[in-house]
TORPA-4810 file (N, C-alpha, C, O; in nm, 3 decimals):
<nodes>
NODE_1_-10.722_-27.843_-7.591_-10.753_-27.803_-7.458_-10.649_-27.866_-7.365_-10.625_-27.986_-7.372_X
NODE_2_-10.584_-27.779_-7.272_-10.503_-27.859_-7.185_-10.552_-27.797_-7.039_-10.564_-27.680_-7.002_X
NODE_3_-10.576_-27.934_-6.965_-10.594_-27.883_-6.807_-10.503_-27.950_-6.718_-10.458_-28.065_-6.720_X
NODE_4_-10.484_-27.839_-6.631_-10.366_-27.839_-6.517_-10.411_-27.787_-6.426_-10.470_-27.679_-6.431_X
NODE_5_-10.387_-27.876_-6.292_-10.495_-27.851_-6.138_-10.309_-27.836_-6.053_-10.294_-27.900_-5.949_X
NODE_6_-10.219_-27.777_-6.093_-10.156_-27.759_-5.973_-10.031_-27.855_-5.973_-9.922_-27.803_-5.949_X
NODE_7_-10.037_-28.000_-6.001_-9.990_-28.128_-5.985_-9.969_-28.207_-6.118_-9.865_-28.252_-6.165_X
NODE_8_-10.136_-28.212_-6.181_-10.171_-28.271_-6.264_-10.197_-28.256_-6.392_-10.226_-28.137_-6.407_X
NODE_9_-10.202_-28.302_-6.476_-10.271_-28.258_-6.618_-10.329_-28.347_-6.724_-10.331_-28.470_-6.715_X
NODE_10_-10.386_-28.263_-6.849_-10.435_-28.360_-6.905_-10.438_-28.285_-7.041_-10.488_-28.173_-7.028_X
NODE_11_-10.400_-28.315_-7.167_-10.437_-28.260_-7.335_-10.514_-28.336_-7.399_-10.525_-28.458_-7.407_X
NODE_12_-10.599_-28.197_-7.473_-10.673_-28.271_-7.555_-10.720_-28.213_-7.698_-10.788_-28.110_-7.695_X
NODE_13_-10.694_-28.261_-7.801_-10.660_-28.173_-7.936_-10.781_-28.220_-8.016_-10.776_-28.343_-8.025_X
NODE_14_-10.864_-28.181_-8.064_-10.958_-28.260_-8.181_-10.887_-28.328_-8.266_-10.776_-28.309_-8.316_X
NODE_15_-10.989_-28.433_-8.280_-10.978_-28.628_-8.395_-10.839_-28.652_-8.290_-10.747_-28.669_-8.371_X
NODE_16_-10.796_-28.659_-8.191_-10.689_-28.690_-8.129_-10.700_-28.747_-7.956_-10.753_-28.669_-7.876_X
NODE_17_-10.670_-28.825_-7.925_-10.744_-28.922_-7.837_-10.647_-28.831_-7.658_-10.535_-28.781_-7.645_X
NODE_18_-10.715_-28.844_-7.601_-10.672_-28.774_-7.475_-10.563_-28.794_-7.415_-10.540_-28.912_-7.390_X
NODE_19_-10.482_-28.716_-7.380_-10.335_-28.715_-7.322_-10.320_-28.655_-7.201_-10.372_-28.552_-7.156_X
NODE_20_-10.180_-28.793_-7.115_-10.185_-28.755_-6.975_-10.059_-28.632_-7.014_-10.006_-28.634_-7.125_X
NODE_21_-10.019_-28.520_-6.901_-9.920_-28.463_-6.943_-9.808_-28.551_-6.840_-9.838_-28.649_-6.771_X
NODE_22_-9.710_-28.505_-6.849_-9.559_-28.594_-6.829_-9.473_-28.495_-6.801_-9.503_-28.378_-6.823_X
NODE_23_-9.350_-28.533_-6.747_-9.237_-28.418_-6.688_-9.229_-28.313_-6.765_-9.217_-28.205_-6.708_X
NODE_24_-9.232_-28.316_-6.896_-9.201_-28.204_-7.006_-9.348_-28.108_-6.987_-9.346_-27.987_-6.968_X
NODE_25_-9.440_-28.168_-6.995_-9.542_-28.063_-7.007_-9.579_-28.015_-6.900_-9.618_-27.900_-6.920_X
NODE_26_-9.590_-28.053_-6.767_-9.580_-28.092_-6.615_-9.512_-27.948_-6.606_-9.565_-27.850_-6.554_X
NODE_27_-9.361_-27.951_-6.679_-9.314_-27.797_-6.650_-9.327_-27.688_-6.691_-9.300_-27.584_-6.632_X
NODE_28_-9.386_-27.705_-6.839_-9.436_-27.605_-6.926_-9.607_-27.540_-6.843_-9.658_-27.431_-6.817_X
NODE_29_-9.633_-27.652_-6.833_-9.817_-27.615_-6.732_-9.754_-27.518_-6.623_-9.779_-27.398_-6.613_X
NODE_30_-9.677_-27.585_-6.550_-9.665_-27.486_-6.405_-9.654_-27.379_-6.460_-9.743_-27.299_-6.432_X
NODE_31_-9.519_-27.319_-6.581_-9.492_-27.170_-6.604_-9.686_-27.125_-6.640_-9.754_-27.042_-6.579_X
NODE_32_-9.725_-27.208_-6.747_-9.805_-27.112_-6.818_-9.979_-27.117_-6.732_-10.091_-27.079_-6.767_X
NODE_33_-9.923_-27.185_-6.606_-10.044_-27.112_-6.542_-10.017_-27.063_-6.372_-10.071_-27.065_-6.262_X
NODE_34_-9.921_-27.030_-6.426_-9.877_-26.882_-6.333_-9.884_-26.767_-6.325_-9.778_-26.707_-6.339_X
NODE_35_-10.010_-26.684_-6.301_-10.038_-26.604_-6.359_-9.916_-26.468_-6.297_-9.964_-26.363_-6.342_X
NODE_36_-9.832_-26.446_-6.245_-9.763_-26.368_-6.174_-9.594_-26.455_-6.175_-9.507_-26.451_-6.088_X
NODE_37_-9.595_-26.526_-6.305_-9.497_-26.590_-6.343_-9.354_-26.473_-6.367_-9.237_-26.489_-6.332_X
NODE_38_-9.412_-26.363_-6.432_-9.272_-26.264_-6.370_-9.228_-26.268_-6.274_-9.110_-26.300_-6.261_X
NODE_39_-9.323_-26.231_-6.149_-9.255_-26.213_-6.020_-9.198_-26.332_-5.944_-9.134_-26.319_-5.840_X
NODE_40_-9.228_-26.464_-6.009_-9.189_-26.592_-5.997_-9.045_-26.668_-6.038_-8.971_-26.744_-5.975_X
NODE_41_-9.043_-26.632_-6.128_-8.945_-26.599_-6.216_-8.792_-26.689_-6.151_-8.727_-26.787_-6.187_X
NODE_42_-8.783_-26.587_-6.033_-8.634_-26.622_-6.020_-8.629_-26.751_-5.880_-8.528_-26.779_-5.815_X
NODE_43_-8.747_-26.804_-5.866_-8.786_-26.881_-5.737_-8.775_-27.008_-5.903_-8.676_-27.080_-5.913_X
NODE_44_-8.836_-27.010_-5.962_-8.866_-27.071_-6.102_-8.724_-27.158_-6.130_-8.690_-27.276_-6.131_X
NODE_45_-8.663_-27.023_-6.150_-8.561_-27.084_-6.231_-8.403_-26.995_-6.146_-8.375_-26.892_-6.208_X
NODE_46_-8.333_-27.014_-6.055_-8.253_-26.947_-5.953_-8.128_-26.944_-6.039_-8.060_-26.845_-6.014_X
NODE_47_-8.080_-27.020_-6.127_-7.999_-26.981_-6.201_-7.975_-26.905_-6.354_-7.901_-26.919_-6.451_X
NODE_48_-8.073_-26.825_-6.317_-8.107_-26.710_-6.419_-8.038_-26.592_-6.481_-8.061_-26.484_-6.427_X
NODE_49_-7.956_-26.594_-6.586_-7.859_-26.529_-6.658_-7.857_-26.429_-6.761_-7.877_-26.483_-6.870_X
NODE_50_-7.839_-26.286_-6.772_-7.820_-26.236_-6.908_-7.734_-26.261_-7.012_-7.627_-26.202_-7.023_X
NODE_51_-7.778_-26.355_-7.098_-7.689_-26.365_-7.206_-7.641_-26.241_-7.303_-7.534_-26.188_-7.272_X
NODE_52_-7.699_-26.200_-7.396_-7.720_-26.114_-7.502_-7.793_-26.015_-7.540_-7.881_-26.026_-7.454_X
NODE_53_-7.828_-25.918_-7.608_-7.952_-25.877_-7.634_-8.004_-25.883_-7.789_-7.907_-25.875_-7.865_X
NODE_54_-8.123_-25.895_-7.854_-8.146_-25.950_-7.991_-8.255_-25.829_-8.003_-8.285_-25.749_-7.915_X
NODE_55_-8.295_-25.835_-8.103_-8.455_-25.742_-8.167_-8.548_-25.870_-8.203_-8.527_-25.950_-8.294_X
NODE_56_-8.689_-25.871_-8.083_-8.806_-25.975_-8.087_-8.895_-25.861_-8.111_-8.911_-25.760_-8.042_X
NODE_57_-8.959_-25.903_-8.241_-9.074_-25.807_-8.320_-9.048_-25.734_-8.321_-9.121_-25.655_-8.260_X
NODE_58_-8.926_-25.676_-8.381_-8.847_-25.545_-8.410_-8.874_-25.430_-8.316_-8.900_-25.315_-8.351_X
NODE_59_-8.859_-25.506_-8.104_-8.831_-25.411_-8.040_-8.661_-25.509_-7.980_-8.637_-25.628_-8.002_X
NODE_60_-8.570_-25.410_-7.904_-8.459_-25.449_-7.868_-8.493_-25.532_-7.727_-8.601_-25.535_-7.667_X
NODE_61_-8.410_-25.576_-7.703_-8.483_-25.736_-7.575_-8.382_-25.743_-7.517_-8.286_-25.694_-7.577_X
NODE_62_-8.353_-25.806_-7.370_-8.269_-25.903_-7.350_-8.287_-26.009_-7.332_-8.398_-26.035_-7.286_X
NODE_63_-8.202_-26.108_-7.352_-8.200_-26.224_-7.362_-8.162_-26.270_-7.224_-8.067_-26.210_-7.175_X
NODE_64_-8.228_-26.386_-7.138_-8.160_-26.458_-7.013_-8.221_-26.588_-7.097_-8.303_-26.610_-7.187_X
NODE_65_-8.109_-26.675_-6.993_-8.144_-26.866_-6.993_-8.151_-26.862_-6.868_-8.097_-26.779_-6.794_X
NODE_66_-8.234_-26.973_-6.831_-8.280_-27.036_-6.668_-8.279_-27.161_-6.701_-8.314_-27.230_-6.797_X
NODE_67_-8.225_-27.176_-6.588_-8.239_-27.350_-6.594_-8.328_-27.385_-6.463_-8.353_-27.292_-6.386_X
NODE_68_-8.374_-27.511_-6.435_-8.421_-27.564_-6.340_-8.351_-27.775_-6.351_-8.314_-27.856_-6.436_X
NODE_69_-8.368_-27.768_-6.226_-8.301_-27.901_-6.256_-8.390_-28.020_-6.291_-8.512_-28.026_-6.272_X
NODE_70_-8.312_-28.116_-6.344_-8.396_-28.205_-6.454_-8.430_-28.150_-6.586_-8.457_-28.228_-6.677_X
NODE_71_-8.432_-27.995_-6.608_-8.489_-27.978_-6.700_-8.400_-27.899_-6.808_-8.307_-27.846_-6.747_X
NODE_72_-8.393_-27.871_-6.943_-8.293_-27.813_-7.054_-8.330_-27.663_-7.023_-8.427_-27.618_-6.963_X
NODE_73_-8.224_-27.602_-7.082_-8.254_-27.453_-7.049_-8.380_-27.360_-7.111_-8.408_-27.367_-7.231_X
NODE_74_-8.454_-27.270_-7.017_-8.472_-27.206_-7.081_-8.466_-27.027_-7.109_-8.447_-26.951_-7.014_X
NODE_75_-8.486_-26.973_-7.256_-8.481_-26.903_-7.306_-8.588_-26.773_-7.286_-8.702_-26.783_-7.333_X
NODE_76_-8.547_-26.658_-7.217_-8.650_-26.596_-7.192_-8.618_-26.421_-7.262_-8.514_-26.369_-7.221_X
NODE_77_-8.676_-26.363_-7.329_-8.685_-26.216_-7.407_-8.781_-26.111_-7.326_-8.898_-26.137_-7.298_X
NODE_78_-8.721_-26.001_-7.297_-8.782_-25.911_-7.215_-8.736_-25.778_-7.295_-8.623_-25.756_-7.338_X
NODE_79_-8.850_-25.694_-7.304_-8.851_-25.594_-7.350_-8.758_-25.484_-7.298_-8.786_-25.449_-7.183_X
NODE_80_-8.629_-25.407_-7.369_-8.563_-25.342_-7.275_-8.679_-25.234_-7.240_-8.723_-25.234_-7.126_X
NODE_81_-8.725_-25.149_-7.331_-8.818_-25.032_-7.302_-8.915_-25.071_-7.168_-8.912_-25.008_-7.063_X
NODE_82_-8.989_-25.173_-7.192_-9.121_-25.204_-7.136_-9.067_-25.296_-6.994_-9.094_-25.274_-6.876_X
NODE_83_-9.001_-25.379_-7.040_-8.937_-25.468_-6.929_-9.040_-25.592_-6.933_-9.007_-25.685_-6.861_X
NODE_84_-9.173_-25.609_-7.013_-9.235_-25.707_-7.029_-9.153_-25.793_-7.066_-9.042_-25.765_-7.111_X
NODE_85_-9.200_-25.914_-7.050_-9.191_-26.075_-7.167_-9.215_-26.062_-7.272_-9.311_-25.985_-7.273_X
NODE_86_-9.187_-26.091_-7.379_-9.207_-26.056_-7.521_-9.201_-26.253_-7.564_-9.288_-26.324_-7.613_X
NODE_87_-9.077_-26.281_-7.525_-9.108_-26.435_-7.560_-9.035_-26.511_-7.511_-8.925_-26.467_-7.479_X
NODE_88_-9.063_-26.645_-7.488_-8.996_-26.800_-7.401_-8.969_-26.876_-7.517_-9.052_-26.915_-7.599_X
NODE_89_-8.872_-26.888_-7.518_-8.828_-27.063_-7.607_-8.766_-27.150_-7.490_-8.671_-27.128_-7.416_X
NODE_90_-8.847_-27.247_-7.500_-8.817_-27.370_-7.362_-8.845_-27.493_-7.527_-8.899_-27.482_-7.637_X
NODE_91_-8.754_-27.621_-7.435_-8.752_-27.725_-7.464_-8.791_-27.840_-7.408_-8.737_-27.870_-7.301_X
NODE_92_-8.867_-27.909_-7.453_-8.935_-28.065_-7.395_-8.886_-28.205_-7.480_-8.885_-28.243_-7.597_X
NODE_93_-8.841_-28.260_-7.332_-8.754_-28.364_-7.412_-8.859_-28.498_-7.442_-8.931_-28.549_-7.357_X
NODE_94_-8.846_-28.542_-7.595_-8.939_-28.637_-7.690_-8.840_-28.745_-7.740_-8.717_-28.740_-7.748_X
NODE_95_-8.927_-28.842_-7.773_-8.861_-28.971_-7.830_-8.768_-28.908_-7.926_-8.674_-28.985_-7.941_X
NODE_96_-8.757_-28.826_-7.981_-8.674_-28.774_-8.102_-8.596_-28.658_-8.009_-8.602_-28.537_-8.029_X
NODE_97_-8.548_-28.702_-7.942_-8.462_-28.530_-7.851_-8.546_-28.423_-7.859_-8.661_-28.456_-7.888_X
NODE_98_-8.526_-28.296_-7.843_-8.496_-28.171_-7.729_-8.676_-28.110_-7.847_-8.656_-28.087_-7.967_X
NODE_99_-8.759_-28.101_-7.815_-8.855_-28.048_-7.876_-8.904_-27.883_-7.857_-8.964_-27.848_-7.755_X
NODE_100_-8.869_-27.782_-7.977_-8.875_-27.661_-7.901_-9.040_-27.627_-7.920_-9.130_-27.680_-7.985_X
NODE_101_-9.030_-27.484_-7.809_-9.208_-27.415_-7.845_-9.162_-27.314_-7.830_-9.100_-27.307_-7.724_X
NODE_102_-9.163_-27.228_-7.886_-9.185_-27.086_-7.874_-9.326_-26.989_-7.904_-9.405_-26.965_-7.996_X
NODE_103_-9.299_-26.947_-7.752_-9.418_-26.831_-7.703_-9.396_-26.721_-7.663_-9.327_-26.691_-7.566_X
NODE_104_-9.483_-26.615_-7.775_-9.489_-26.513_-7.775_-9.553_-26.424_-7.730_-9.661_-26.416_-7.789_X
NODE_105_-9.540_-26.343_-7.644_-9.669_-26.224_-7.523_-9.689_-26.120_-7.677_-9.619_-26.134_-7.778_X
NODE_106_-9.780_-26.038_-7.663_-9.786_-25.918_-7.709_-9.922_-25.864_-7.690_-10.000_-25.957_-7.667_X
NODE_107_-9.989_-25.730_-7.692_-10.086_-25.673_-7.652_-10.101_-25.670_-7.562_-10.199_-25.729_-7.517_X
NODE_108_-10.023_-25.607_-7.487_-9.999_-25.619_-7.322_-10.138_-25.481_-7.287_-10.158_-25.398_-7.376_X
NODE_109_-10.214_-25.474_-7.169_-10.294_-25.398_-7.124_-10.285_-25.441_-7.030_-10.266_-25.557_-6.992_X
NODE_110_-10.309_-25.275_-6.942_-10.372_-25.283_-6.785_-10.445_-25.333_-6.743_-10.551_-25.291_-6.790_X
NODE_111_-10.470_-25.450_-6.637_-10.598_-25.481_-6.573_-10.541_-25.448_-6.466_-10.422_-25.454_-6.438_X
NODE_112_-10.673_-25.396_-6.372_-10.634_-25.363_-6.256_-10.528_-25.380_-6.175_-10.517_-25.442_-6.069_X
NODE_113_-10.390_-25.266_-6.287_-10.290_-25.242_-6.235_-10.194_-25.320_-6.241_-10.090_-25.301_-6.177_X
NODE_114_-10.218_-25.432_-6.329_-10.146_-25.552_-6.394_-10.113_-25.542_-6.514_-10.207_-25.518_-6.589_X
NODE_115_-9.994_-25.554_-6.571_-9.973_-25.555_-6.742_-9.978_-25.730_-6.769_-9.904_-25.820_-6.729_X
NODE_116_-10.134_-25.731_-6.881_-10.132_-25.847_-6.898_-10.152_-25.905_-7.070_-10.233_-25.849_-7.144_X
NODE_117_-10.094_-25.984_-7.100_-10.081_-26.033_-7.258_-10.217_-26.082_-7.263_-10.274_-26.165_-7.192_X
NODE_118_-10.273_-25.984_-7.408_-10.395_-26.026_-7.480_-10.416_-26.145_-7.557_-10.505_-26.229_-7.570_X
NODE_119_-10.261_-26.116_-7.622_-10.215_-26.256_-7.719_-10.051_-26.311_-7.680_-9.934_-26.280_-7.661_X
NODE_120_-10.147_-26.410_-7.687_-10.028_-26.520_-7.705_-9.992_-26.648_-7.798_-10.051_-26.750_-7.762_X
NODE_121_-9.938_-26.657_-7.872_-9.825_-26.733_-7.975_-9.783_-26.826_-7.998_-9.685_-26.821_-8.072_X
NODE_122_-9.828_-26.961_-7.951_-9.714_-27.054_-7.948_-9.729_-27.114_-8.128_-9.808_-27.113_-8.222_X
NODE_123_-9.576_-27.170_-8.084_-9.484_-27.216_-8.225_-9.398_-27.307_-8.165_-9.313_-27.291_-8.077_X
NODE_124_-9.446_-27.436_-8.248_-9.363_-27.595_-8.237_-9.359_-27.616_-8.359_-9.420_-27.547_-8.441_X
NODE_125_-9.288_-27.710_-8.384_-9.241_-27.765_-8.513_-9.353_-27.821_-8.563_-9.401_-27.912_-8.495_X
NODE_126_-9.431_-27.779_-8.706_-9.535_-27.846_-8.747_-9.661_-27.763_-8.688_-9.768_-27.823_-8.698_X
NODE_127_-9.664_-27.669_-8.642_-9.798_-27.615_-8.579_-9.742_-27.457_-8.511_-9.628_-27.411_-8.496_X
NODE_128_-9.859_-27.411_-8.486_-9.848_-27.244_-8.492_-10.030_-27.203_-8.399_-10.106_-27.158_-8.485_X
NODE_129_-10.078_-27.208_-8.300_-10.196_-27.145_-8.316_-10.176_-26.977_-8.218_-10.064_-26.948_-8.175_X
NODE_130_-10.253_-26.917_-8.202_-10.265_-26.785_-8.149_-10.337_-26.779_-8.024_-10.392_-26.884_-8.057_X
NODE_131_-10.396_-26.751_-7.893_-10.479_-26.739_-7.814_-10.485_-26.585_-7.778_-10.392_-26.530_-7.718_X
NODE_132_-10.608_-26.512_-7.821_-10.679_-26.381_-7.791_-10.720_-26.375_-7.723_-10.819_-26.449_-7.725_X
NODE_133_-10.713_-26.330_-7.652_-10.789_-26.277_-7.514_-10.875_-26.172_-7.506_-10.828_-26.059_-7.523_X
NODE_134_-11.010_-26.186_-7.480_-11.111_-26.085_-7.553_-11.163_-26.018_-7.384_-11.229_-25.915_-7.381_X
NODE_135_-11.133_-26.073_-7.285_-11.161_-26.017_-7.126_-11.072_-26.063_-7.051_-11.004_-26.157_-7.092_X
NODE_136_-11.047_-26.001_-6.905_-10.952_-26.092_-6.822_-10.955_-26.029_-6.686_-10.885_-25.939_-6.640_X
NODE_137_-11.053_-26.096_-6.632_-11.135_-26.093_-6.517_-11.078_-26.169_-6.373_-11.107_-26.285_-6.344_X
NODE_138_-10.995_-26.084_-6.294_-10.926_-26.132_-6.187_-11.006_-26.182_-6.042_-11.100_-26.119_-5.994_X
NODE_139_-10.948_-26.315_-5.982_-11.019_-26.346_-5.885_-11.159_-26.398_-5.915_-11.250_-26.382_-5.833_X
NODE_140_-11.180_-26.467_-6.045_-11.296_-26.501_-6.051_-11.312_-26.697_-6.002_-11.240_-26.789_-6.041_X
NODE_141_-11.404_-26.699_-5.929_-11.399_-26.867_-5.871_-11.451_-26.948_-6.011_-11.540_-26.921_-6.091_X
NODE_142_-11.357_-27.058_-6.003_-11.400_-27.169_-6.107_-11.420_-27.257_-6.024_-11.368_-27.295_-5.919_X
NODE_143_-11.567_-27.308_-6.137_-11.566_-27.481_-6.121_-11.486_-27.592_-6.086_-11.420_-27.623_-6.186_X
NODE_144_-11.458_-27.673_-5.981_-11.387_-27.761_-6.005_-11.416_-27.855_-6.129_-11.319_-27.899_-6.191_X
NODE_145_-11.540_-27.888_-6.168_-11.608_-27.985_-6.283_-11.524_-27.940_-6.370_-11.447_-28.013_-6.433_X
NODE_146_-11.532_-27.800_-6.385_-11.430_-27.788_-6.565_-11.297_-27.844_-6.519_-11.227_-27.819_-6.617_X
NODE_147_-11.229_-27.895_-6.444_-11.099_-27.972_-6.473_-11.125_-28.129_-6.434_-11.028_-28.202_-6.417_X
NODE_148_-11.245_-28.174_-6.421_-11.242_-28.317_-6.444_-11.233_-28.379_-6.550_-11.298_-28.352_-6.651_X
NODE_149_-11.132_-28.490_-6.539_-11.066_-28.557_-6.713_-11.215_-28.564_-6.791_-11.299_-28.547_-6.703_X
NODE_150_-11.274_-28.580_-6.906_-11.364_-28.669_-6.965_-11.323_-28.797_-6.993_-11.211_-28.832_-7.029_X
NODE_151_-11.391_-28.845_-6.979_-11.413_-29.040_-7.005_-11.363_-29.034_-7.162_-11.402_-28.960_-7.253_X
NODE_152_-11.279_-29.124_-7.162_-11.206_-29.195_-7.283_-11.309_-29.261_-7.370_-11.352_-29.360_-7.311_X
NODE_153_-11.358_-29.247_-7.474_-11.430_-29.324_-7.538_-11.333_-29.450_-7.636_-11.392_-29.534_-7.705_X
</nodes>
C-alpha cells in the first residue's frame, strides 16, 4: 500500500515494517497520482524529447526522455496509433545506484470521455505485481482517515 497526500508519503508491503517515502519515491508518487498526468506532462518534465521509435506489446511507439531537475531521466512510450501511454521506465536513485521500474498502461476505456488504464504493470528488479481496475468513478470525495499513517507497532 502506498499513500501520498500531495507533499507526503508513506509504503507499506506485508511482513515488512512501514516506510517513509523520500526524493525518489516523492517523484514517482507525484507522476502516479496525477490523474491527468498526460496533459501534465510537459509542465512535469519541460525538457521533453523524441528519441526513437520501438514496438511496446507489439504496437509501434514513440519513445521521449524527460528530465526534471535533481532527478535521472525519464523514459516515456506512447502509442503512435492511439497516442496513449503504453509505458514509463523512470529511475530511483538507491544505496546501490540508479534503480529502474517499469510501468505499463494497457486496457485503456472511456470514462466519461476520458481514456483511462484498467491495468497497470509495474516491474523492478526482483518483483512484478499487476493493478486491475474493476471501476473508476470520477470526482468521488475521500476520507481524509484513509491517508492517516498507522501506528508502528
Amino acid at each position: 500500500m502506498s499513500v501520498f497526500d500531495g507533499h507526503a508519503g508513506w509504503l507499506m508491503f506485508p511482513n515488512k515494517p512501514l516506510r517513509e517515502m523520500h526524493d525518489a519515491d516523492l517523484a514517482a508518487a507525484r507522476i502516479d497520482a496525477d490523474l491527468h498526468f498526460a496533459l501534465h506532462i510537459q509542465q512535469m518534465f519541460p525538457d521533453l524529447r523524441v528519441q526513437y521509435s520501438e514496438k511496446v506489446a507489439g504496437r509501434d511507439a514513440y519513445v521521449l526522455l524527460g528530465t526534471q531537475s535533481g532527478q535521472p531521466p525519464t523514459q516515456f512510450c506512447f502509442d503512435k496509433q492511439s497516442g496513449l501511454l503504453v509505458r514509463m521506465v523512470r529511475h530511483a536513485d538507491s544505496p546501490l545506484g540508479l534503480n529502474p521500474s517499469q510501468v505499463d498502461y494497457a486496457d485503456y476505456r472511456a470514462v466519461d470521455g476520458v481514456e483511462v488504464p484498467f491495468r497497470v504493470t509495474v516491474s523492478e528488479p526482483g518483483s512484478s505485481w499487476t493493478i486491475q481496475v474493476e471501476q473508476v468513478q470520477q470526482n468521488v470525495a475521500i476520507d481524509d482517515a484513509r491517508f492517516v499513517k498507522p501506528v508502528q507497532r
